[in-house]
N, CA, C and O of each residue as an XYZ file, in Angstrom:
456
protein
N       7.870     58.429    -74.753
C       6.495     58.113    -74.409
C       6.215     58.545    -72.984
O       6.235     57.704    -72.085
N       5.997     59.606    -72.781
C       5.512     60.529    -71.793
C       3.744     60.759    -71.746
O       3.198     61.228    -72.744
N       2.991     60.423    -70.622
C       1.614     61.005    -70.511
C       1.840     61.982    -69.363
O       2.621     62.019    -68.413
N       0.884     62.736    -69.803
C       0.538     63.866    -68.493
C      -0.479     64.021    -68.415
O      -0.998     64.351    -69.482
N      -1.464     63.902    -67.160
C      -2.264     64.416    -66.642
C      -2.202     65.373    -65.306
O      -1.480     65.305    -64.311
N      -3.530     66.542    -65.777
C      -3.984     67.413    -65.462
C      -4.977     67.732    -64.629
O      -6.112     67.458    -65.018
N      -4.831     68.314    -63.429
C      -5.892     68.577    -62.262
C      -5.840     70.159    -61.664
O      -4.830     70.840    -61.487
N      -6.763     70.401    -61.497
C      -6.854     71.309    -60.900
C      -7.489     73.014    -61.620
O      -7.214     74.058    -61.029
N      -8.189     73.011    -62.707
C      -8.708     74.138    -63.430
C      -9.640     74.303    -62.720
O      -9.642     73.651    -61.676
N     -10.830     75.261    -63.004
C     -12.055     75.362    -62.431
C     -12.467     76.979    -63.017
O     -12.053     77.490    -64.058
N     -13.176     77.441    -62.252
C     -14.081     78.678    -62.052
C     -13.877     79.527    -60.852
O     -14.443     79.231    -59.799
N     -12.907     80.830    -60.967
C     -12.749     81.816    -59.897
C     -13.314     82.745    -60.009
O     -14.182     82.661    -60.877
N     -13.219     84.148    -59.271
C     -13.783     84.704    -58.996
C     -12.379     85.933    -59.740
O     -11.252     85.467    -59.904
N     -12.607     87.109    -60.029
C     -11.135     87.941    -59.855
C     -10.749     88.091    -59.188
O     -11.604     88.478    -58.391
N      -9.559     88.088    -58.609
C      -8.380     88.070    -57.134
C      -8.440     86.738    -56.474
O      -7.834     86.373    -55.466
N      -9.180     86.151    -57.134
C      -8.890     84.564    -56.277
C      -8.300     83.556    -56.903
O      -8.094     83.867    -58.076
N      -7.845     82.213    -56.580
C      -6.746     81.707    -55.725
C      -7.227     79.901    -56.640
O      -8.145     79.099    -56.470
N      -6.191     79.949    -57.451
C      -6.396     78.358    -58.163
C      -4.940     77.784    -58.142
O      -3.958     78.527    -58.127
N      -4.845     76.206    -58.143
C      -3.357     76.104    -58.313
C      -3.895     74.577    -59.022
O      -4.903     73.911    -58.787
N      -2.899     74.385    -59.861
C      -3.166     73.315    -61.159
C      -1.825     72.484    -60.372
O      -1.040     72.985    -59.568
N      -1.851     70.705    -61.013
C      -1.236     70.428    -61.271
C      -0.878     69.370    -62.206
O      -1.906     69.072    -62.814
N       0.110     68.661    -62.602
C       0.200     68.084    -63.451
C       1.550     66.792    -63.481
O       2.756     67.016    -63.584
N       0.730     65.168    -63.329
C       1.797     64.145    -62.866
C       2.064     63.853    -64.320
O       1.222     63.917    -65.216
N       3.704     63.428    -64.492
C       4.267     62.805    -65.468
C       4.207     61.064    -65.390
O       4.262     60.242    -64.476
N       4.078     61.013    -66.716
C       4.277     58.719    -66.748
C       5.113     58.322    -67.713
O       5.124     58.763    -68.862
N       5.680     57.656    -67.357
C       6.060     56.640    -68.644
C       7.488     56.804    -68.581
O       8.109     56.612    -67.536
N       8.158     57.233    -69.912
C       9.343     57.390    -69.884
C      10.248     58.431    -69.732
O      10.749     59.128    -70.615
N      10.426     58.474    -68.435
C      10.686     59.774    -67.821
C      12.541     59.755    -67.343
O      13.217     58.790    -66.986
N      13.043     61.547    -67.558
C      14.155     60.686    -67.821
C      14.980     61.278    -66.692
O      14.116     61.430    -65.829
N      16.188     61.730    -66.137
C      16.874     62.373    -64.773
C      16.639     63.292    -65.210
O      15.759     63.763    -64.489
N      16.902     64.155    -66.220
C      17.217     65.477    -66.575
C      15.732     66.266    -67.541
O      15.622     66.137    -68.761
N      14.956     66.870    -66.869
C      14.128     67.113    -68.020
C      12.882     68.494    -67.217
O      12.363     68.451    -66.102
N      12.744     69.550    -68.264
C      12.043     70.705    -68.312
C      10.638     70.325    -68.237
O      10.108     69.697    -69.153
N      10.050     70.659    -67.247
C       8.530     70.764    -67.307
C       7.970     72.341    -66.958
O       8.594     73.107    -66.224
N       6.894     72.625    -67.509
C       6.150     73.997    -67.622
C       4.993     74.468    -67.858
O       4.454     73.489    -67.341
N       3.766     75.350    -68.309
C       2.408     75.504    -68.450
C       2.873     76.463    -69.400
O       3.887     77.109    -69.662
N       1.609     76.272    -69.840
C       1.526     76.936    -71.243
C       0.097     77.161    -70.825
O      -0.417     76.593    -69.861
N      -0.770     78.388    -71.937
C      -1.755     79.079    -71.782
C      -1.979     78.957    -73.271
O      -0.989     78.915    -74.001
N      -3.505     78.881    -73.919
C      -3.922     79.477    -74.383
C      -5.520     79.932    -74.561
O      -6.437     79.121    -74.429
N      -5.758     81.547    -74.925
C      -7.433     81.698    -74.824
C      -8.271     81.846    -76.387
O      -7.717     82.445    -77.309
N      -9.118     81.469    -76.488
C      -9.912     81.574    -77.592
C      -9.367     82.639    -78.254
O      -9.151     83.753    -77.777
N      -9.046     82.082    -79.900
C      -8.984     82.971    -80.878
C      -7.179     83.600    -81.012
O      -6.675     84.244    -81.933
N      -6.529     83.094    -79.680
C      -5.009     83.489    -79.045
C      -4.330     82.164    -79.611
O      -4.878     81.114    -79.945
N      -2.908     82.528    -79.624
C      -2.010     81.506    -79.950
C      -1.429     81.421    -78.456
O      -1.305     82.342    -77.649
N      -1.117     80.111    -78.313
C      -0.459     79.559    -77.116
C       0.836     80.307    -76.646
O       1.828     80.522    -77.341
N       0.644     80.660    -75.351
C       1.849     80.963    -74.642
C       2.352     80.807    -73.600
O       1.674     80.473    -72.628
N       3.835     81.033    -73.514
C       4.425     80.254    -72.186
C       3.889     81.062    -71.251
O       3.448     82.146    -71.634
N       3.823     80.751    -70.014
C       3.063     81.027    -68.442
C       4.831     80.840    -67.761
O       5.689     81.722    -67.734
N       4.930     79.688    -67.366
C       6.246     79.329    -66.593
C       6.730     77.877    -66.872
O       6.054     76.909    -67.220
N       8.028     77.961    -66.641
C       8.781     76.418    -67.082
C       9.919     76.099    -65.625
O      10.145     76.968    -64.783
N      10.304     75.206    -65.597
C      10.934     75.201    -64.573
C      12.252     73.568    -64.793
O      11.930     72.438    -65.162
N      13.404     73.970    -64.479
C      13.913     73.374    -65.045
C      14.328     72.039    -63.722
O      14.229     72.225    -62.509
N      14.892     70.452    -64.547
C      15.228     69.598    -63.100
C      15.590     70.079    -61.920
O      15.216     69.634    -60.835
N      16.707     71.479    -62.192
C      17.638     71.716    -61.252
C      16.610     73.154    -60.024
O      16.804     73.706    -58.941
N      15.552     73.155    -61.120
C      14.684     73.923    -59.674
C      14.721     75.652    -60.527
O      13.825     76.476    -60.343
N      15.718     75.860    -61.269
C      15.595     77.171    -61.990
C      14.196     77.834    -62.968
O      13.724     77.309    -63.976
N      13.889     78.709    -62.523
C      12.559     78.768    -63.209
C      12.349     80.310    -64.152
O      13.048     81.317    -64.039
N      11.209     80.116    -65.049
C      11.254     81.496    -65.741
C       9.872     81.892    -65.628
O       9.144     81.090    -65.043
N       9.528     82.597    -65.916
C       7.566     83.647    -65.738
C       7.709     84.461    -66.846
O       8.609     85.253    -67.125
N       6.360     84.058    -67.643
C       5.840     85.270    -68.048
C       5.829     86.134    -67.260
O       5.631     85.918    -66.065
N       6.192     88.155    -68.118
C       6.023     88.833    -67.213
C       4.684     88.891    -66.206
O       4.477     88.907    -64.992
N       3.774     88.916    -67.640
C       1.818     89.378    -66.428
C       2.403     88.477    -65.415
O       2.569     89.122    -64.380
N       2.694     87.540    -65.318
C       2.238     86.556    -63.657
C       2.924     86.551    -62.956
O       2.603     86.051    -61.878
N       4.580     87.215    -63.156
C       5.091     87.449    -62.011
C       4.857     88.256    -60.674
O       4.605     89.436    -60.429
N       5.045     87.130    -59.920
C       4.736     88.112    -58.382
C       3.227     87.322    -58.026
O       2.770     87.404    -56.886
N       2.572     86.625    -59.009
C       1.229     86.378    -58.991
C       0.528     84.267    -59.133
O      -0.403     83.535    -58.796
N       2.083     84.272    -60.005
C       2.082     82.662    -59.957
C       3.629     81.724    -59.525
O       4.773     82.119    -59.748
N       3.390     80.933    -59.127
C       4.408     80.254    -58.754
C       4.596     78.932    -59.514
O       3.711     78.079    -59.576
N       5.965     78.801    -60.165
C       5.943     76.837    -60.536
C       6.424     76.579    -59.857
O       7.222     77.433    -59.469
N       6.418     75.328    -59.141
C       7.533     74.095    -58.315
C       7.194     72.819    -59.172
O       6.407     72.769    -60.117
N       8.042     71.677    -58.583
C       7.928     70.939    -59.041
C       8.646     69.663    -58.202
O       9.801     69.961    -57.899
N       8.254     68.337    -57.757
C       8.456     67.173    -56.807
C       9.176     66.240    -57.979
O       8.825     65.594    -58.966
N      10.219     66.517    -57.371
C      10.975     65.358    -58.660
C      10.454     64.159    -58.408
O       9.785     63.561    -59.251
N      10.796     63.522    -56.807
C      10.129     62.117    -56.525
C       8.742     61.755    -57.373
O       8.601     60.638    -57.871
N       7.737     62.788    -57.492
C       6.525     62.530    -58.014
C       6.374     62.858    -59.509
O       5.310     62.524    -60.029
N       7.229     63.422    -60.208
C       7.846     63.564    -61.242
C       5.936     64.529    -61.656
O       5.093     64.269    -62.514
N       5.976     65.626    -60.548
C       4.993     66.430    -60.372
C       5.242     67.558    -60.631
O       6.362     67.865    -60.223
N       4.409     68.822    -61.427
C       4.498     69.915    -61.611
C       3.886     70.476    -61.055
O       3.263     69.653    -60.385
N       3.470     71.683    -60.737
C       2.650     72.127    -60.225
C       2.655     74.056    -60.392
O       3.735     74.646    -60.423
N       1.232     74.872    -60.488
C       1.530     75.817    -60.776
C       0.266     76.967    -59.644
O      -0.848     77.474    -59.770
N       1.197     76.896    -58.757
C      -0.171     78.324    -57.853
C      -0.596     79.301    -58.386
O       0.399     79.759    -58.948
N      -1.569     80.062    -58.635
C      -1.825     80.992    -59.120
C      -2.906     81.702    -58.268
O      -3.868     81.127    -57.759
N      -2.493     83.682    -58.131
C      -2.737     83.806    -57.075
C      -3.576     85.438    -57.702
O      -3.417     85.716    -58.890
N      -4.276     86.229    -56.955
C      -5.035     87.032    -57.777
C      -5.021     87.173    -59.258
O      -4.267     87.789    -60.011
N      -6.053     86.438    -59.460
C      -6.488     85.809    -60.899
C      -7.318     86.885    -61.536
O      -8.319     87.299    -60.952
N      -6.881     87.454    -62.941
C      -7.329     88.117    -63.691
C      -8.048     88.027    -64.353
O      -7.795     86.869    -64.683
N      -9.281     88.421    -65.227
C     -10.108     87.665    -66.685
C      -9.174     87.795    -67.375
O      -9.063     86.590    -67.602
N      -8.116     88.365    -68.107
C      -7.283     88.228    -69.008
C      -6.269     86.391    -68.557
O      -5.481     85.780    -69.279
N      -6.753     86.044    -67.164
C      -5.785     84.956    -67.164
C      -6.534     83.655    -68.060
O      -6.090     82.772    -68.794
N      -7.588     83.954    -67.693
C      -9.208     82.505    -68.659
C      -8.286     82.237    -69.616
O      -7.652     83.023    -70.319
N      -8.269     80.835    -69.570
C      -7.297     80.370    -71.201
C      -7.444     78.836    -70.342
O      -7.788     78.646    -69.175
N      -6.968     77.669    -71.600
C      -6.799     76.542    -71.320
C      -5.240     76.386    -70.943
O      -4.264     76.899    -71.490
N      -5.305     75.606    -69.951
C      -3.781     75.452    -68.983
C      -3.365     74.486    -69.765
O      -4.256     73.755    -70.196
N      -1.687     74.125    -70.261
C      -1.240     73.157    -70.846
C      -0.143     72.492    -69.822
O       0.582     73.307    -69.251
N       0.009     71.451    -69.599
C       0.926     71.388    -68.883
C       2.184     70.495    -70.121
O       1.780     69.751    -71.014
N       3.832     70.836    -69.854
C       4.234     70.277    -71.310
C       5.138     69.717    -70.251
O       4.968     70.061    -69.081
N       6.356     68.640    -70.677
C       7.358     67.943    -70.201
C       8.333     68.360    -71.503
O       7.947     68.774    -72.596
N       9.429     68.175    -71.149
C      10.891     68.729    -72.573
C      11.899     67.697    -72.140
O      12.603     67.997    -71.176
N      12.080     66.470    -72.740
C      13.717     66.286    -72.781
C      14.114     65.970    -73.543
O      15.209     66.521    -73.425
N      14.203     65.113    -74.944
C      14.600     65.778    -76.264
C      13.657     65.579    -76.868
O      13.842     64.926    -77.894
N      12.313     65.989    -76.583
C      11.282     66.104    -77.034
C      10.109     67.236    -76.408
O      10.459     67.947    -75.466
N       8.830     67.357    -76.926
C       7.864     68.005    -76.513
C       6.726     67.255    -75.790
O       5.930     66.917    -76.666
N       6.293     66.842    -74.571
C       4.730     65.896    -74.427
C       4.239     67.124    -73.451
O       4.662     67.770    -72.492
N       2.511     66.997    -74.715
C       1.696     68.069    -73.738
C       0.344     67.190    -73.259
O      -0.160     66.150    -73.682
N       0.030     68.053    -72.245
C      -1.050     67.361    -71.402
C      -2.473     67.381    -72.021
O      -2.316     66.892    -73.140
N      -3.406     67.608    -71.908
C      -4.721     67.488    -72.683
C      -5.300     68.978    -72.864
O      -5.848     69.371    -73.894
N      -5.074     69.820    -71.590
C      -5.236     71.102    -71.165
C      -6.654     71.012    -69.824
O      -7.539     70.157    -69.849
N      -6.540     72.002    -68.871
C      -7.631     72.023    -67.697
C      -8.056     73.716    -68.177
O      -7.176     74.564    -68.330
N      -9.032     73.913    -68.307
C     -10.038     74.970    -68.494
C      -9.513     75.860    -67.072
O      -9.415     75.327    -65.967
N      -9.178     77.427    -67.367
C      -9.160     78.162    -66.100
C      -9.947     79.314    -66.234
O      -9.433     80.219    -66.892
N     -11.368     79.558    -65.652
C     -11.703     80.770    -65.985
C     -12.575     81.465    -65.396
O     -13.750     81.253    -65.095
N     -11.384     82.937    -65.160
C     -11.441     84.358    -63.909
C     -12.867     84.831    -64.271
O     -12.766     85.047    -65.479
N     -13.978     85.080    -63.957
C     -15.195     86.051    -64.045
C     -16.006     86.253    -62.952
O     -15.851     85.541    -61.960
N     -16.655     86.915    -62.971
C     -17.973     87.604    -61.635
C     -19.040     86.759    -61.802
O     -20.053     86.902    -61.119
């Protein structure tokens, strides 16, 4: 019994500059994977970045070089920078938690246009 909530979506511009994040509750455990997930209208969901307790992390290719995960164990906080923002990036942000299970967040709306 994990909740997550989600802050930080909005409305950019292309090449500009959003960073999401996302606090864990409940039953939270020492050892456990948190990450974002993407998906855009009409698209099936996909991984963005995950990042594991120990700080090890993975990227979709598009966002490497372009987004960053960290994550505050104390705050049992995720968090995801994202940095010249594409229209191909527009999709709903998921934020998920993993420890022998799946809990996803509600999703925050992100979306790149002129």
């Amino acid at each position: 019994q994990v909740q997550l909530v989600e802050s930080g979506g909005g409305l950019v511009p292309p090449g500009g500059s959003l960073n999401l994040s996302c606090k864990a509750s409940g039953s939270i455990f020492s050892i456990y994977v948190m990450g974002w997930f993407r998906q855009a209208p009409g698209k099936q969901r996909e991984l963005v970045a995950v990042i594991t307790s120990g700080g090890g992390t993975n990227y979709k290719d598009s966002v490497k070089g372009r987004f960053t995960i960290s994550r505050d164990n104390a705050k049992n906080t995720v968090y995801l920078q994202m940095s010249d923002l594409k229209p191909e990036d527009t999709a709903v942000y998921y934020c998920m938690y993993r420890d022998y299970t799946d809990y996803w967040g509600q999703g925050t709306q992100v979306t790149v246009s002129s």
